[in-house]
N, CA, C and O atoms as a Tripos MOL2 file, in Angstrom:
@<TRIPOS>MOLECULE
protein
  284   283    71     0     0
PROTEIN
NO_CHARGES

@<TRIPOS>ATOM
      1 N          15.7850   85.4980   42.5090 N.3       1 UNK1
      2 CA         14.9670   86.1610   41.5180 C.3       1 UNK1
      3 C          14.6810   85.1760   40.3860 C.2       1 UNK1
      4 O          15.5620   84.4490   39.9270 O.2       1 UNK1
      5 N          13.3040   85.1760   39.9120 N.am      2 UNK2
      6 CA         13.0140   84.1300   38.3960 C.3       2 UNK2
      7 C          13.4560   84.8390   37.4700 C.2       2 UNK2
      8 O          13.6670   86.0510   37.4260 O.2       2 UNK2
      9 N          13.6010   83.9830   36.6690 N.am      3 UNK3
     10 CA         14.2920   84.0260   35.3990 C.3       3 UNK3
     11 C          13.3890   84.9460   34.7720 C.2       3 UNK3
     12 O          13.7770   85.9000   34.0970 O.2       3 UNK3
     13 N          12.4200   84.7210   34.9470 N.am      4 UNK4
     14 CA         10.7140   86.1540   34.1550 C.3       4 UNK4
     15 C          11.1180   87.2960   34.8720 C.2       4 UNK4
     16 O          10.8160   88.4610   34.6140 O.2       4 UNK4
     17 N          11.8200   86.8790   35.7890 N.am      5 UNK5
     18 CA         11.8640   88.6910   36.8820 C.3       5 UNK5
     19 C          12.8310   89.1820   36.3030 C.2       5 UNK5
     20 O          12.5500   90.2630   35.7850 O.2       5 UNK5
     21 N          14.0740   88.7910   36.1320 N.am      6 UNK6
     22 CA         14.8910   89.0900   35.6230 C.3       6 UNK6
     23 C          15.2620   89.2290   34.2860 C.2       6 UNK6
     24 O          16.3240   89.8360   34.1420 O.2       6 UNK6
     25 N          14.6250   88.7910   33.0970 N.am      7 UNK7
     26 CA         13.9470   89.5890   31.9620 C.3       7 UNK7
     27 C          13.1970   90.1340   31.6450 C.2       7 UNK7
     28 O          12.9350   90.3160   30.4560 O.2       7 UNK7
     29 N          12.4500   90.6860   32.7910 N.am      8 UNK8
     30 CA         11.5590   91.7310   32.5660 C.3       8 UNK8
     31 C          12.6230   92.7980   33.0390 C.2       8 UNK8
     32 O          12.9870   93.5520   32.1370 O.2       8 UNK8
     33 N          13.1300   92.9840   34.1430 N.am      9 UNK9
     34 CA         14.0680   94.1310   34.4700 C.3       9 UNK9
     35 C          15.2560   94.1950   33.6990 C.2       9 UNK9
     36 O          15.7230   95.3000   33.4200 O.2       9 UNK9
     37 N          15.8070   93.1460   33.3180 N.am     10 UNK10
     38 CA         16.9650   93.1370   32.2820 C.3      10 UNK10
     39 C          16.2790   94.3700   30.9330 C.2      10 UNK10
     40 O          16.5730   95.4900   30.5140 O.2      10 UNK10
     41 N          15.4710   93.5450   30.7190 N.am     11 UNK11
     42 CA         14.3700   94.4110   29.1630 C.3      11 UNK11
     43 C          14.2000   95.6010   29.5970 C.2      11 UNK11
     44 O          14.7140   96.5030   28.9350 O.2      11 UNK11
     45 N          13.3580   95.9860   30.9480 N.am     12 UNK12
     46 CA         13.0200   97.3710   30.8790 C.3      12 UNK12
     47 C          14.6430   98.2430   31.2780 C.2      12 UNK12
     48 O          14.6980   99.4570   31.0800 O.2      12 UNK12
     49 N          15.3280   97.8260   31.5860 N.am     13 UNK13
     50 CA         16.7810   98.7970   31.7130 C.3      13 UNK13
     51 C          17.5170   98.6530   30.2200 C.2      13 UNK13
     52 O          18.2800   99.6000   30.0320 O.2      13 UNK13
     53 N          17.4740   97.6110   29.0030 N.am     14 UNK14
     54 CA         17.7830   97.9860   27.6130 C.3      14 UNK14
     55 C          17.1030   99.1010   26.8370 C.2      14 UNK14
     56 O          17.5550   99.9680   26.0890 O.2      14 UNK14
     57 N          15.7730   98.7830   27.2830 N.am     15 UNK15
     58 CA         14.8530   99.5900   26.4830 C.3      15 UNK15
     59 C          14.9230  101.2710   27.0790 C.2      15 UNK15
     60 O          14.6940  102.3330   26.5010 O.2      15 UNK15
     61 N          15.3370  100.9660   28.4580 N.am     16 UNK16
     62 CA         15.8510  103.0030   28.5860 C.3      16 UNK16
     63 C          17.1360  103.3140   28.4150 C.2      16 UNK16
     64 O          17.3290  104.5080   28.6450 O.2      16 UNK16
     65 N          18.3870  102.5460   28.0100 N.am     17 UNK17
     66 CA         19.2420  102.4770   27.9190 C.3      17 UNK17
     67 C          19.2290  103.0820   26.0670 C.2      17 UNK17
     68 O          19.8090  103.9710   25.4420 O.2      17 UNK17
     69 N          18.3950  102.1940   25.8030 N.am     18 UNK18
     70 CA         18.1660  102.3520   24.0150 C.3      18 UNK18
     71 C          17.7690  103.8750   23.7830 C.2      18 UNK18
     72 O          18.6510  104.6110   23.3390 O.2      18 UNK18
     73 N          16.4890  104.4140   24.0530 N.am     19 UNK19
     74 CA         15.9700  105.2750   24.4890 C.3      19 UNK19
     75 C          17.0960  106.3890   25.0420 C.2      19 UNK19
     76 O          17.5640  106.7660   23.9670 O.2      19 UNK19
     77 N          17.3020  106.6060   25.3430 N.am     20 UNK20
     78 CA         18.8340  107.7130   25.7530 C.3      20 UNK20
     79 C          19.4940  107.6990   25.1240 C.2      20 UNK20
     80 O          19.9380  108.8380   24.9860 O.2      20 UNK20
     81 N          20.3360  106.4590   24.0180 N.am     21 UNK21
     82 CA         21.3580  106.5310   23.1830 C.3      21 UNK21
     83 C          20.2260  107.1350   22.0610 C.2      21 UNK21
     84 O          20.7620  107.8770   21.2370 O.2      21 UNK21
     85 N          19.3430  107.0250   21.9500 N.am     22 UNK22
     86 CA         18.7740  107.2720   20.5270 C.3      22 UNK22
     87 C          18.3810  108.5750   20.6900 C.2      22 UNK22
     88 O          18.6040  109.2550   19.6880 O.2      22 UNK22
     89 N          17.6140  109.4560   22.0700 N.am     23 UNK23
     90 CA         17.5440  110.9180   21.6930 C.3      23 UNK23
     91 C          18.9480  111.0000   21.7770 C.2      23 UNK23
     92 O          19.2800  111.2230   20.6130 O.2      23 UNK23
     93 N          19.9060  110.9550   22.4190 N.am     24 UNK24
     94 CA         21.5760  111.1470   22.2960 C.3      24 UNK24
     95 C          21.8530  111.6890   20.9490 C.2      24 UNK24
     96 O          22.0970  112.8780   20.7440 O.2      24 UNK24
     97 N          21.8110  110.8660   20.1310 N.am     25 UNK25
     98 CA         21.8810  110.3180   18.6920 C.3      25 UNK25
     99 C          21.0340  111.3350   18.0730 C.2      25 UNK25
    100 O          21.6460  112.1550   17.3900 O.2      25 UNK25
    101 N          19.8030  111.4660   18.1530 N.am     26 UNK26
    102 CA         18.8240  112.5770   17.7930 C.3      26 UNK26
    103 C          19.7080  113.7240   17.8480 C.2      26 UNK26
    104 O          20.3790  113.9030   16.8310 O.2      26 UNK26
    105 N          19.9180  114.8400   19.1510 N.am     27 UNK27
    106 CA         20.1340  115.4120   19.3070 C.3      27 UNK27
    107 C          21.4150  116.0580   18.7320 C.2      27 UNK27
    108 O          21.3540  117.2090   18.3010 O.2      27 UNK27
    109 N          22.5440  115.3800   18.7090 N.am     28 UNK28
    110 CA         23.6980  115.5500   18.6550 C.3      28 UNK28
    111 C          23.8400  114.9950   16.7140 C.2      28 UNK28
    112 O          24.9360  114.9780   16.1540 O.2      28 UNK28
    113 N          23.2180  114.8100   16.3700 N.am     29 UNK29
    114 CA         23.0960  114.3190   14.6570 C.3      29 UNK29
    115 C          23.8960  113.0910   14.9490 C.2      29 UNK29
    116 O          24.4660  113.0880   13.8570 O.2      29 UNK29
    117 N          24.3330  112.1660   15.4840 N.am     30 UNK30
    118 CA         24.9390  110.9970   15.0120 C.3      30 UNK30
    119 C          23.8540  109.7700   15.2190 C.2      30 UNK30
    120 O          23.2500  109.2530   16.1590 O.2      30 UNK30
    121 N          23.9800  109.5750   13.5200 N.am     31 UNK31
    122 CA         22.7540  108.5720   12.9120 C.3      31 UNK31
    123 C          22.7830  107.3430   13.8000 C.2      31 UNK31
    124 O          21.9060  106.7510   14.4300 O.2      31 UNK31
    125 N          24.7180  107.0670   13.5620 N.am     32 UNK32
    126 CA         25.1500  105.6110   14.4220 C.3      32 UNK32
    127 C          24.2670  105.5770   15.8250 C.2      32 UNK32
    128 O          23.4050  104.7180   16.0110 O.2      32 UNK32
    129 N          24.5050  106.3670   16.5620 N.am     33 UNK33
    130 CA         24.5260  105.8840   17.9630 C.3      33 UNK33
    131 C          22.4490  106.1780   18.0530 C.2      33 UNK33
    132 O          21.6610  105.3650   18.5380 O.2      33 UNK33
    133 N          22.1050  107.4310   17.4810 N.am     34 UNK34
    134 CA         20.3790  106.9980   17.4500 C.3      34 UNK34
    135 C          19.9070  105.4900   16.5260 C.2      34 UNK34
    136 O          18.7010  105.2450   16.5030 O.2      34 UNK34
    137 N          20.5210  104.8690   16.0540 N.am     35 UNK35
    138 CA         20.6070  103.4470   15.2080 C.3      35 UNK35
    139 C          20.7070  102.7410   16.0510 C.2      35 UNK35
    140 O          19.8620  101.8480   16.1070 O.2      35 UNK35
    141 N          21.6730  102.7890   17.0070 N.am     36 UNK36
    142 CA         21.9580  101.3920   17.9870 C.3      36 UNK36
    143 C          21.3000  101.7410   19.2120 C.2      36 UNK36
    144 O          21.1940  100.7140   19.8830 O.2      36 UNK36
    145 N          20.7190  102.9150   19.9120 N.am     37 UNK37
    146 CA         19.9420  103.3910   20.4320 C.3      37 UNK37
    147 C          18.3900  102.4950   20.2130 C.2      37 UNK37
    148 O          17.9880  101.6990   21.0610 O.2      37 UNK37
    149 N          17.5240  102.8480   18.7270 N.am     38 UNK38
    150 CA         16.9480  102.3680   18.1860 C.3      38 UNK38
    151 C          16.8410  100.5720   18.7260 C.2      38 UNK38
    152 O          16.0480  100.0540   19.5130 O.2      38 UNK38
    153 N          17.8280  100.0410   18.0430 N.am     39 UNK39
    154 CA         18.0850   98.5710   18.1180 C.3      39 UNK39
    155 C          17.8850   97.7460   19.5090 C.2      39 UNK39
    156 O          17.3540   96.6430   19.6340 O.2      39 UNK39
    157 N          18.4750   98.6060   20.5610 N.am     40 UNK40
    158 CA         18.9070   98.1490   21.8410 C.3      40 UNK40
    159 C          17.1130   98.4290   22.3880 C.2      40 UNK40
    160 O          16.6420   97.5960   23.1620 O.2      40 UNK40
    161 N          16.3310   99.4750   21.9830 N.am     41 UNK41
    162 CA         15.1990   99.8570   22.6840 C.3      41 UNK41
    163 C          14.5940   98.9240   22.0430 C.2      41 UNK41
    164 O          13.7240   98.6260   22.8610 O.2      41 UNK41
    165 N          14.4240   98.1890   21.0760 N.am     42 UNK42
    166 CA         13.9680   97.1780   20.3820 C.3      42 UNK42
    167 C          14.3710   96.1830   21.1760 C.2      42 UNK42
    168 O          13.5020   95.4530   21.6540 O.2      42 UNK42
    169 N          15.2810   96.0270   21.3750 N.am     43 UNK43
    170 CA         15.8170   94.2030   22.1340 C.3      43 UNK43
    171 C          14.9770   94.4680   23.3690 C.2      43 UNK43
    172 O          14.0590   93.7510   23.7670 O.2      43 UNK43
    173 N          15.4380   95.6620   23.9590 N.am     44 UNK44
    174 CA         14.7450   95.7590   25.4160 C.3      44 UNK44
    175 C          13.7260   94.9990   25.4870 C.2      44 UNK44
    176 O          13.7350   93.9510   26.1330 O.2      44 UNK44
    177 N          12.5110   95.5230   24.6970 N.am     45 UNK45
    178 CA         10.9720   95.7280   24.7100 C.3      45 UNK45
    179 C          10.7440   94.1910   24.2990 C.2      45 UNK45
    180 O           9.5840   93.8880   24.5790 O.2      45 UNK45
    181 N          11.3960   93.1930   23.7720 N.am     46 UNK46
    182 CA         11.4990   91.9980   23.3150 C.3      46 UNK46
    183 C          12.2570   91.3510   24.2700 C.2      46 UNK46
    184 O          12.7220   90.4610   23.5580 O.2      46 UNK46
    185 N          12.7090   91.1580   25.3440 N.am     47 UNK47
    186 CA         12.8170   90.7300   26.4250 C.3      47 UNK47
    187 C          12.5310   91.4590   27.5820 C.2      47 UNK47
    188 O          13.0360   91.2300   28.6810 O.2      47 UNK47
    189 N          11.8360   92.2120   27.3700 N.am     48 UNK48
    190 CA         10.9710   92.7430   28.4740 C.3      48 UNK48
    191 C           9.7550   91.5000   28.2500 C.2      48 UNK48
    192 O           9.6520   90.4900   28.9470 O.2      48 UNK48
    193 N           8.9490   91.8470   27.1760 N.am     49 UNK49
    194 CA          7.9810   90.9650   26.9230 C.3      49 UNK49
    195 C           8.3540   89.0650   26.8610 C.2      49 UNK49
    196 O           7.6120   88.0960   27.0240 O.2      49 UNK49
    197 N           9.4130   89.1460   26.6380 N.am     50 UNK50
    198 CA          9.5190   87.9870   26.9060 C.3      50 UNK50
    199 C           9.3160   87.5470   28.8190 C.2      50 UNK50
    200 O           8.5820   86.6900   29.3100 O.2      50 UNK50
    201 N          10.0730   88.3110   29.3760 N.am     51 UNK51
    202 CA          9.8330   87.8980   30.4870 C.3      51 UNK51
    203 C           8.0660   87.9560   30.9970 C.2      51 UNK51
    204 O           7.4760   86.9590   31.4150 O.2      51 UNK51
    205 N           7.8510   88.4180   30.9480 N.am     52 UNK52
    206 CA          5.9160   88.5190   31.1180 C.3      52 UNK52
    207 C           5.5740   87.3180   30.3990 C.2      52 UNK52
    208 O           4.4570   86.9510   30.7650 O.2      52 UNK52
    209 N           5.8970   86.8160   29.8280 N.am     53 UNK53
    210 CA          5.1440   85.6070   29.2410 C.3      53 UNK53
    211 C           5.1510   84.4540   29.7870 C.2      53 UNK53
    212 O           4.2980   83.5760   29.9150 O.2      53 UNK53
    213 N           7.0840   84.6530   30.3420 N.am     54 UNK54
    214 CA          7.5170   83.6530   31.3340 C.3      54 UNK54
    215 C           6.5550   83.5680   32.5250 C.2      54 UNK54
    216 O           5.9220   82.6160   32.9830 O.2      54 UNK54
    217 N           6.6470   84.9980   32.9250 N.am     55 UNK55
    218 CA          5.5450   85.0130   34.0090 C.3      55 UNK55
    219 C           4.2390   84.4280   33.8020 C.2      55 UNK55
    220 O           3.7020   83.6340   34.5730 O.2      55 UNK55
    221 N           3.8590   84.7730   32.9450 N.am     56 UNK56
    222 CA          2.0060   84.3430   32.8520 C.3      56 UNK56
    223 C           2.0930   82.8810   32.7820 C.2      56 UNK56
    224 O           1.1820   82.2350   33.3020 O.2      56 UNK56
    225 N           3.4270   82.0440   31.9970 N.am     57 UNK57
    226 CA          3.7950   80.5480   32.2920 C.3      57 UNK57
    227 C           4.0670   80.0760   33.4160 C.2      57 UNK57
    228 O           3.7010   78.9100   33.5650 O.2      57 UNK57
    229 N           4.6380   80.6040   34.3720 N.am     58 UNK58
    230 CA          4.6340   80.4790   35.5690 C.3      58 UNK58
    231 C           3.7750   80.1850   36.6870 C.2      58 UNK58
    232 O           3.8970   79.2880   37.5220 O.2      58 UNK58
    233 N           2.8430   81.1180   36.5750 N.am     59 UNK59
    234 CA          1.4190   81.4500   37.1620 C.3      59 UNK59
    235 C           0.5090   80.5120   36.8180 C.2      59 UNK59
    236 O          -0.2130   79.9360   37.6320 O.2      59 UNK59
    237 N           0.5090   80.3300   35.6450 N.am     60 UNK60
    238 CA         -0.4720   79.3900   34.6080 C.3      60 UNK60
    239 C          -0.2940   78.0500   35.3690 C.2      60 UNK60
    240 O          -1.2560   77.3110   35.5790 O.2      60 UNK60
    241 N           1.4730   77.6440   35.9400 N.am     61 UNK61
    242 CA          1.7320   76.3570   36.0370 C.3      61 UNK61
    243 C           1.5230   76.1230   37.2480 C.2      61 UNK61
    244 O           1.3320   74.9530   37.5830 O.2      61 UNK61
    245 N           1.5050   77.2010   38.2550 N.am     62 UNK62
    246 CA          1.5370   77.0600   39.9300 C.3      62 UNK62
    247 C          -0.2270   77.4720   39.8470 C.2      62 UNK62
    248 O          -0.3940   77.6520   41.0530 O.2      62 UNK62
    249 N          -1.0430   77.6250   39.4790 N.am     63 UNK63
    250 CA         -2.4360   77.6590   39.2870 C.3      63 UNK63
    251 C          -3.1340   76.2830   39.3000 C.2      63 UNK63
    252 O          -3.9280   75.8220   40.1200 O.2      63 UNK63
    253 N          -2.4660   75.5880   37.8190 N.am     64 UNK64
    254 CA         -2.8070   74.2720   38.0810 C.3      64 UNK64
    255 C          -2.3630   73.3980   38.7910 C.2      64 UNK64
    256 O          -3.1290   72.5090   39.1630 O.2      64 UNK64
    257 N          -0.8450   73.3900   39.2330 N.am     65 UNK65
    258 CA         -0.2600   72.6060   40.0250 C.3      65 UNK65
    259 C          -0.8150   72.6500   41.8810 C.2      65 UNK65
    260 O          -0.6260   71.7100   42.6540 O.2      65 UNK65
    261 N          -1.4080   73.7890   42.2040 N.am     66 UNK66
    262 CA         -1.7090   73.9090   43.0590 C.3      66 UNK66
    263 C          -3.5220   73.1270   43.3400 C.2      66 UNK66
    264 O          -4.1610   72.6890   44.2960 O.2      66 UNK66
    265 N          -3.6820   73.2800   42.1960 N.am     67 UNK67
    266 CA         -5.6380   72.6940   41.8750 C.3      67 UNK67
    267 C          -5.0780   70.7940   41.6750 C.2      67 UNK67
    268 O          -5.6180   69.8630   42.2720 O.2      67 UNK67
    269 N          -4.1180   70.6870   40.8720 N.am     68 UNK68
    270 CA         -4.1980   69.0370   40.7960 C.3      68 UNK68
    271 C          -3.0700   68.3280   41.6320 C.2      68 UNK68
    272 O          -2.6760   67.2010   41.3340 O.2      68 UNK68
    273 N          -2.5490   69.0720   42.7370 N.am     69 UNK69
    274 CA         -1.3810   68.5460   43.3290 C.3      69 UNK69
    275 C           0.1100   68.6920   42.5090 C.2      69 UNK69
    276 O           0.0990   69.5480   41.6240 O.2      69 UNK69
    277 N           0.9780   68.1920   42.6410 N.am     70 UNK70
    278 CA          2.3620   68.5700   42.4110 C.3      70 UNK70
    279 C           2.8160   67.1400   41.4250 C.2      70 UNK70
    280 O           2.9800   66.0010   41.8620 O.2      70 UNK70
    281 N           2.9530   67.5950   39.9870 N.am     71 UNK71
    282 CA          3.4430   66.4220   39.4400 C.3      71 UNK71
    283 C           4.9780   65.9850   39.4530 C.2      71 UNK71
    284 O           5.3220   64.9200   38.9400 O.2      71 UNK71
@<TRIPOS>BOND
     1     1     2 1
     2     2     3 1
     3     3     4 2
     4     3     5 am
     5     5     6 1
     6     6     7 1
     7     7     8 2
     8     7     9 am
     9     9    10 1
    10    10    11 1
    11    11    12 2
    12    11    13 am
    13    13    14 1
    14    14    15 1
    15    15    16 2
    16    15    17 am
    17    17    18 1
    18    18    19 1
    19    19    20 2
    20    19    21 am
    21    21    22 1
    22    22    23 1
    23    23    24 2
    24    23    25 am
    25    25    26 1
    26    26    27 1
    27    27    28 2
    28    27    29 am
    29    29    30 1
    30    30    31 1
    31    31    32 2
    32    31    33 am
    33    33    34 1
    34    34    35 1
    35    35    36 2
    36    35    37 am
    37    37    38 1
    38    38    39 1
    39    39    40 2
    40    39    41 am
    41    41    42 1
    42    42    43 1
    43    43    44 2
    44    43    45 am
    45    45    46 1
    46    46    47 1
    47    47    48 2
    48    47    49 am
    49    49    50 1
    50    50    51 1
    51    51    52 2
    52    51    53 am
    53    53    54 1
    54    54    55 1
    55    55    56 2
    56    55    57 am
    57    57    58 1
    58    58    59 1
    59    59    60 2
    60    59    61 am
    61    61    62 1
    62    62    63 1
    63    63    64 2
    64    63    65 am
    65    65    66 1
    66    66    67 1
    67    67    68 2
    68    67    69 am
    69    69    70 1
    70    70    71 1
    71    71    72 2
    72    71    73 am
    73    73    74 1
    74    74    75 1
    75    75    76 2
    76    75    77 am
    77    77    78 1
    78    78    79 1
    79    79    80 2
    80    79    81 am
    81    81    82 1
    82    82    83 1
    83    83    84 2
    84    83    85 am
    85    85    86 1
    86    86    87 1
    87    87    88 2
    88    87    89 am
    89    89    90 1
    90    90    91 1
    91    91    92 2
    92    91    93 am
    93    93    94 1
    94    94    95 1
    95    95    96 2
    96    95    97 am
    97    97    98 1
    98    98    99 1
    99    99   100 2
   100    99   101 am
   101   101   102 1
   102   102   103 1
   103   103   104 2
   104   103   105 am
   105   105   106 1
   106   106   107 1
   107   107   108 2
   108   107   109 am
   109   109   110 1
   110   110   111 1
   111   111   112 2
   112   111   113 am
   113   113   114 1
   114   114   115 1
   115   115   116 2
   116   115   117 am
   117   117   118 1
   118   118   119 1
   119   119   120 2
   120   119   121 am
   121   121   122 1
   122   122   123 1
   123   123   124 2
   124   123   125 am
   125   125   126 1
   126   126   127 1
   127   127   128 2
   128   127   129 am
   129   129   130 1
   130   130   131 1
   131   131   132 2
   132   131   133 am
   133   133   134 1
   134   134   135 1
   135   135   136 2
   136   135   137 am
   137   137   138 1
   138   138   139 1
   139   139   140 2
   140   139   141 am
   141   141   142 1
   142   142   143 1
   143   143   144 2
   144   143   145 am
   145   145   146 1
   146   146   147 1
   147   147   148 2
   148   147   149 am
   149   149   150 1
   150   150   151 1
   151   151   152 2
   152   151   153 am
   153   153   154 1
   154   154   155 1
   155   155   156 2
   156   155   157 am
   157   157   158 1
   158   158   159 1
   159   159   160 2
   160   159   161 am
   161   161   162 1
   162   162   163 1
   163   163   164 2
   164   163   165 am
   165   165   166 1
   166   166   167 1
   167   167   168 2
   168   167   169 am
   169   169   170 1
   170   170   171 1
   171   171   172 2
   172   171   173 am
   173   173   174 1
   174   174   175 1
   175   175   176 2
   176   175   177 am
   177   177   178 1
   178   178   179 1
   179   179   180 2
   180   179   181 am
   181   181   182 1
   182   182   183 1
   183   183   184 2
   184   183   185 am
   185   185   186 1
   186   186   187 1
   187   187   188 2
   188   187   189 am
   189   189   190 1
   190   190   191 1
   191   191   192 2
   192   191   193 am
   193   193   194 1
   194   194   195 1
   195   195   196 2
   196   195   197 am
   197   197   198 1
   198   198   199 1
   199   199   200 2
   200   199   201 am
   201   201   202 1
   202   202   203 1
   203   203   204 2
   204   203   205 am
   205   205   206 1
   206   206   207 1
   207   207   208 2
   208   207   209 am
   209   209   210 1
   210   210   211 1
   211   211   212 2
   212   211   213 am
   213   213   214 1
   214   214   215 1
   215   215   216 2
   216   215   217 am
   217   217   218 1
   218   218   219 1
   219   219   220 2
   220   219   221 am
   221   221   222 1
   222   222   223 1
   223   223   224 2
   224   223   225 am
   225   225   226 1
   226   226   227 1
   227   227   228 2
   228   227   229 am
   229   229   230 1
   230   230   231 1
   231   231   232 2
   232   231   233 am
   233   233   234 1
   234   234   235 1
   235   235   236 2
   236   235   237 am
   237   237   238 1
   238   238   239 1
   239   239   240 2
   240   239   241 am
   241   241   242 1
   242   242   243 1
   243   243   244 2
   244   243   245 am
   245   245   246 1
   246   246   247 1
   247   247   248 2
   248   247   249 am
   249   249   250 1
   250   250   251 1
   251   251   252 2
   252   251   253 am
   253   253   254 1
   254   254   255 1
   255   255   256 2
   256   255   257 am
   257   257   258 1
   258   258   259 1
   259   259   260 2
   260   259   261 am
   261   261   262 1
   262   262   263 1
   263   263   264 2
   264   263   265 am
   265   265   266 1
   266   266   267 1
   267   267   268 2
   268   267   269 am
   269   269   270 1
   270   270   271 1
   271   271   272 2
   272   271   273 am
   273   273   274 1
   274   274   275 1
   275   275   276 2
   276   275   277 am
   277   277   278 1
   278   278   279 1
   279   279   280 2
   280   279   281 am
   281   281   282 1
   282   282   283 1
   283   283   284 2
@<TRIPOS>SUBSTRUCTURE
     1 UNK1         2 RESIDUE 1 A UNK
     2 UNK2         6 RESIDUE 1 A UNK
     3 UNK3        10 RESIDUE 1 A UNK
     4 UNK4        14 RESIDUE 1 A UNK
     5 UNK5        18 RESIDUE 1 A UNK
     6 UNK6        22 RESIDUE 1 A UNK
     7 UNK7        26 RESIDUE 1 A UNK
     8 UNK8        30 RESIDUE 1 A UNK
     9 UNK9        34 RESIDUE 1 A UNK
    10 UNK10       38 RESIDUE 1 A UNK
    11 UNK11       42 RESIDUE 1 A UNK
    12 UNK12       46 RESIDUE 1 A UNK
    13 UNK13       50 RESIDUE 1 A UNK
    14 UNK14       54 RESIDUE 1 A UNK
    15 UNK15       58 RESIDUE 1 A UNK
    16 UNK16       62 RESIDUE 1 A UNK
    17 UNK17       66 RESIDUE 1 A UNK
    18 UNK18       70 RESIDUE 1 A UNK
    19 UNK19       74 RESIDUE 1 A UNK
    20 UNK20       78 RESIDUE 1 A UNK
    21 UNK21       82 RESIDUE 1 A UNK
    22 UNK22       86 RESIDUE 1 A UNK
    23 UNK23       90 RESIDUE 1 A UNK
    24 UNK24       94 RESIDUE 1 A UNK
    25 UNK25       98 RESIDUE 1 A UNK
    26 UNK26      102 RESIDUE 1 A UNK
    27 UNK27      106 RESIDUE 1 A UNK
    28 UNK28      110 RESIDUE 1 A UNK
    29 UNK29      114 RESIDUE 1 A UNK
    30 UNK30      118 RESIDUE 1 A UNK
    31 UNK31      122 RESIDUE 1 A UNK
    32 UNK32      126 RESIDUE 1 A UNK
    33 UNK33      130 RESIDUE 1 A UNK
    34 UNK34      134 RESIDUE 1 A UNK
    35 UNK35      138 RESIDUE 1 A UNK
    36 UNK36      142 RESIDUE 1 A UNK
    37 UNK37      146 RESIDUE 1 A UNK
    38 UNK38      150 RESIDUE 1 A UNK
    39 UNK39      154 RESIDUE 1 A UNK
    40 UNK40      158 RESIDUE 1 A UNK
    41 UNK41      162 RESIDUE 1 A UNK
    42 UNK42      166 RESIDUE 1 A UNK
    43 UNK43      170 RESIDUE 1 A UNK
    44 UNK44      174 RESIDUE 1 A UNK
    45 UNK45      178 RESIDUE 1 A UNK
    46 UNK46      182 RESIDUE 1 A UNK
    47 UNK47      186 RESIDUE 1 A UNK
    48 UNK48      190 RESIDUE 1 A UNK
    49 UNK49      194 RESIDUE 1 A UNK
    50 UNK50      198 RESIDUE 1 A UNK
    51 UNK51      202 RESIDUE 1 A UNK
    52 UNK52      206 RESIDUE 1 A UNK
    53 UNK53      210 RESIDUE 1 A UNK
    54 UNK54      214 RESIDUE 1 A UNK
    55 UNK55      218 RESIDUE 1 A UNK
    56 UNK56      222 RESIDUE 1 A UNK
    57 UNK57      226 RESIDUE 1 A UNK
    58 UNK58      230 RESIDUE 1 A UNK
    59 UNK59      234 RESIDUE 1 A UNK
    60 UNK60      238 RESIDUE 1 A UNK
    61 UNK61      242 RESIDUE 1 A UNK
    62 UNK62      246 RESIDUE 1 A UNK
    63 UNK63      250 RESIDUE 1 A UNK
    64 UNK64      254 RESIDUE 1 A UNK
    65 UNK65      258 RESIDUE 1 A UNK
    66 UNK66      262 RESIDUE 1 A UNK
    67 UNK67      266 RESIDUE 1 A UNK
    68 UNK68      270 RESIDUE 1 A UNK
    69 UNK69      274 RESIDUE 1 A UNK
    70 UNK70      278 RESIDUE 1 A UNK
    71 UNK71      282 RESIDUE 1 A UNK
């Protein structure tokens, strides 16, 4: 698995991980755990996106590498 594959799925399993602690947190009134809920759905979504970028670098590089040969 690439390293983009695997921060994109790393990211999208923080970001529902976050997402559950935070209605958790909602629901049940504890500020803490909808806070770190919050935080974690934040990191997610920021290495989620990180990995996509990796990807589009990736693509970008086997695009040209494939048009000018293999440096």
């Amino acid at each position: 698995m690439r390293s983009s594959s695997r921060d994109t799925s790393k990211g999208i399993l923080h970001e529902t991980k976050g997402k559950v602690k935070e209605t958790t947190g909602k629901i049940f009134g504890n500020v803490s755990l909808e806070a770190e809920g919050k935080a974690e759905k934040i990191a997610g979504k920021v290495q989620k996106n990180v990995g996509k970028a990796e990807k589009n670098i990736e693509d970008d590089l086997e695009k040209d590498t494939s048009r000018h040969g293999k440096y």
